[in-house]
N, C-alpha and C positions, 0 to 999 in steps of 0.2 A: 851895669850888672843885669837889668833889667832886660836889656837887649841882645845878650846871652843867652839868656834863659828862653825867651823867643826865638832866638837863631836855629836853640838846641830844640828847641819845640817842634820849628819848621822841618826840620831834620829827621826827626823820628817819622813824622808825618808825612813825609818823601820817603819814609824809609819803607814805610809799612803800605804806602801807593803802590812802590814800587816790586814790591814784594806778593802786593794783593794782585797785581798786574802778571807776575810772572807765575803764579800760584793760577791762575785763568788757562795760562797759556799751556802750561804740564798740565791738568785736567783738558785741554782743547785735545794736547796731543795724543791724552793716556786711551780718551773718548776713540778716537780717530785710530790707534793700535788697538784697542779692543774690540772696533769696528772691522779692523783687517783680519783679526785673528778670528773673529766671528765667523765671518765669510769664510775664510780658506777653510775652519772646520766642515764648516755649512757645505761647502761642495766637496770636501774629503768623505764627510761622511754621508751626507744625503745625495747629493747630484750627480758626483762621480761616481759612485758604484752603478747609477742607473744608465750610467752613458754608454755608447757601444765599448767591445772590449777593444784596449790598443795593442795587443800583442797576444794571440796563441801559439804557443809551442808545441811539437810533435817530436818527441823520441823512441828510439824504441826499433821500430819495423820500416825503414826505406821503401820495400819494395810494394807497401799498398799505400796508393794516391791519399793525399793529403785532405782532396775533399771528401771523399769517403768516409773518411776518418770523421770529421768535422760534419759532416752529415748524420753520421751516426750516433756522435755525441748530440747532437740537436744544436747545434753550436751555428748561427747565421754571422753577417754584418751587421744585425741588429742586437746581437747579445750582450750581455748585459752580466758583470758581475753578479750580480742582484740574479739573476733570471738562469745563469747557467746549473741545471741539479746534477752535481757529483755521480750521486748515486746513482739514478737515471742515466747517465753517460758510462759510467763505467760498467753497467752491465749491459747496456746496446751495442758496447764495443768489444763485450768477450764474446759476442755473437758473432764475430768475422771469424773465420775459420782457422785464419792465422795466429790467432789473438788466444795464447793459455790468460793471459789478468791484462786488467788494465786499472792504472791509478789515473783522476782525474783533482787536480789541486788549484785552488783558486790563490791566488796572489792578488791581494787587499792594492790596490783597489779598481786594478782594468785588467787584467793579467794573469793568464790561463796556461799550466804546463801540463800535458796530457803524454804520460808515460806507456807505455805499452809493452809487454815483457813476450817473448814469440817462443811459440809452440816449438821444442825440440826432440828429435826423434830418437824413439827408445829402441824402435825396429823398424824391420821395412818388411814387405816380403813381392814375391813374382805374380801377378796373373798376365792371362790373355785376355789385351783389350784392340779389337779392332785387329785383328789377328797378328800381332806383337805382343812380344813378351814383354813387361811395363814394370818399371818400380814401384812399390806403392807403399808410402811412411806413417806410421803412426808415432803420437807422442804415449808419452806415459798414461791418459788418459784413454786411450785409444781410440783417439780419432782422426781420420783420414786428413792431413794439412797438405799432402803434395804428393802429387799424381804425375811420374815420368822421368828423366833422365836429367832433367833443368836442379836438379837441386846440387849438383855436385861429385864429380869421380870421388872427390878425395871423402867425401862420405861415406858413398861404398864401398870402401876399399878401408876402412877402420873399423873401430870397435862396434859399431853399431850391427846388432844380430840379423839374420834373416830366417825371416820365422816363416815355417810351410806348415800343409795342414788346416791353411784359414778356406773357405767357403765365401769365396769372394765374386759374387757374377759381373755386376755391374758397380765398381767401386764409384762415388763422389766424393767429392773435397766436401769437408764438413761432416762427412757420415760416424758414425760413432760406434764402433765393435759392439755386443753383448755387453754388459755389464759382466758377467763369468769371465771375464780376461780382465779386468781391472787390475786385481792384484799381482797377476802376473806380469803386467805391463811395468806396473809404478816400480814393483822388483827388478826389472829389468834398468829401469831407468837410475835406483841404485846402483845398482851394480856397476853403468857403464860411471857413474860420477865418482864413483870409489874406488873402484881396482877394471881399468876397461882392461888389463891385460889380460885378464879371465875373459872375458868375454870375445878376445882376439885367438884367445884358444881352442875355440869353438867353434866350426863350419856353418854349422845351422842349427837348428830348434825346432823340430816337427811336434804341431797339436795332433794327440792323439785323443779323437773323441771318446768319450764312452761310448758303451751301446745304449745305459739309462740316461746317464746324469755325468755332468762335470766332464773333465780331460786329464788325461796324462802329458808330460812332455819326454820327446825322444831326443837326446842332443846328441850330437854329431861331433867327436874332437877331432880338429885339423889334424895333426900324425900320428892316429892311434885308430885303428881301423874295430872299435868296438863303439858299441851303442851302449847309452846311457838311459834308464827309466827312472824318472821321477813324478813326485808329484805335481801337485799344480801352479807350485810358486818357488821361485827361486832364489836364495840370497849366497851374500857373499861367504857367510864360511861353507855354505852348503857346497857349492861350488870347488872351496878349495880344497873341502874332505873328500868329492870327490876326483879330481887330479892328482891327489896323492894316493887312493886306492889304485887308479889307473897304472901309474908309473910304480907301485908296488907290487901289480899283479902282471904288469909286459916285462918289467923286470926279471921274474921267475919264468918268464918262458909260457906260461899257461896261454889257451889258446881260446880266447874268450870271446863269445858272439854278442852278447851280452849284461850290463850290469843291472840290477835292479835297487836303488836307492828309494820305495815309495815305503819301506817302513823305518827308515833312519839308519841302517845298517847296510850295507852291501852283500849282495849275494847276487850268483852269477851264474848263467849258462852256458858250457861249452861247445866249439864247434863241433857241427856234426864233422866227424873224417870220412875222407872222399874215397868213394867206394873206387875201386880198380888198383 
């Protein structure tokens, strides 16, 4: 009995070695994976972000060079999650002329995508540069993004207005209208994103300056040989109250040189008849 008791003694005490042994070995390893997990935090969170970036992206504008871009932004080989400023990048880059906004997003934790949204034209109008007659486009801001014939027939030949009457000598890319044509502009640029078939109705747009202060505009409708006077900003019902005066006054026959919309009402002057 005696030696039972001893057997079962031995036993527990091999049991509790063997236990005490493997209770080492799950603490060697738990050591050893809390060491790993350490680390990989340690360079996700402190090392990697300081490393050069693995990948910038560029969407957005094709047609202006990628280092430019990445210049602009302050963005090297040596950039760094950590080191590249959003802010600072996205407003160096609405500084290119092409460029209405620009987003710059950092992706945690090497990884740069840099969106760029491109300046679209509200109008264009003609001068003489270099003794040719020249395209010259504005966006809704009114500034000069594309100087010549390279931007597109099928432009010219859509909704997009051509507005005369500008005071244009020497146009540059990047030049920026008056601030007094803003409103007009941004309306314009309404207008073509809402209903361009108005604005396909339209031949042209002459600024008529004052003599003090501010402008008029003259518009021109493609098969209606009367002129239009408005005031200084355009919108869409404005527009379409007045094509239904139009087509209600050639209608009747009246013989009209004339319409005057600058106090909200239409009123009109007829032609003079030809003497002989």
């Amino acid at each position: 009995m005696s030696d039972y008791y001893a057997y079962t003694e031995e036993r527990i005490l091999q049991n509790k070695k063997n236990s005490s042994v493997l209770d080492r070995r799950l603490k060697r390893i738990l050591i050893i994976l809390a060491m790993v997990v350490a680390g990989e935090l340690c360079w996700l969170l402190f090392i990697s972000p300081c490393m050069p970036l693995q990948a910038v992206e560029v969407r957005g504008i094709p047609d202006i060079e990628r280092g430019l871009i990445l210049a602009r932004a302050g963005i090297t080989s040596r950039s760094s999650y950590m080191t590249v400023n959003t802010a600072g990048a996205e407003a160096a880059l609405e500084g290119i002329y092409q460029v209405e906004s620009a987003t710059v997003i950092k992706h945690f934790p090497d990884r740069v995508l840099i969106t760029l949204e491109p300046r679209k034209a509200a109008a264009f109008t003609l001068t003489r540069i270099a003794d040719k007659i020249t395209p010259v486009f504005f966006d809704r801001q009114g500034v000069i993004f594309k100087i010549g014939n390279g931007y597109g027939d099928e432009l010219l030949s859509s909704s997009i207005p051509l507005i005369s009457g500008l005071a244009l000598e020497e146009p540059v890319l990047g030049m920026r209208l008056s601030p007094v044509f803003a409103r007009f502009f941004t309306g314009l640029e309404r207008i073509h994103a809402s209903a361009p078939d108005l604005l396909t109705a339209i031949s042209e747009i002459e600024i008529h300056q004052k003599i003090y202060d501010g402008f008029d505009l003259i518009l021109y409708p493609n098969h209606n040989p009367v002129r239009i006077r408005v005031a200084a900003e355009l919108n869409e019902d404005m527009l379409r109250y007045m094509m239904l005066v139009i087509d209600v006054i050639v209608s009747q026959g009246t013989q009209v040189d004339e319409i005057d919309f600058r106090t909200g009402t239409a009123s009109y002057t007829l032609k003079e008849a030809s003497s002989g």
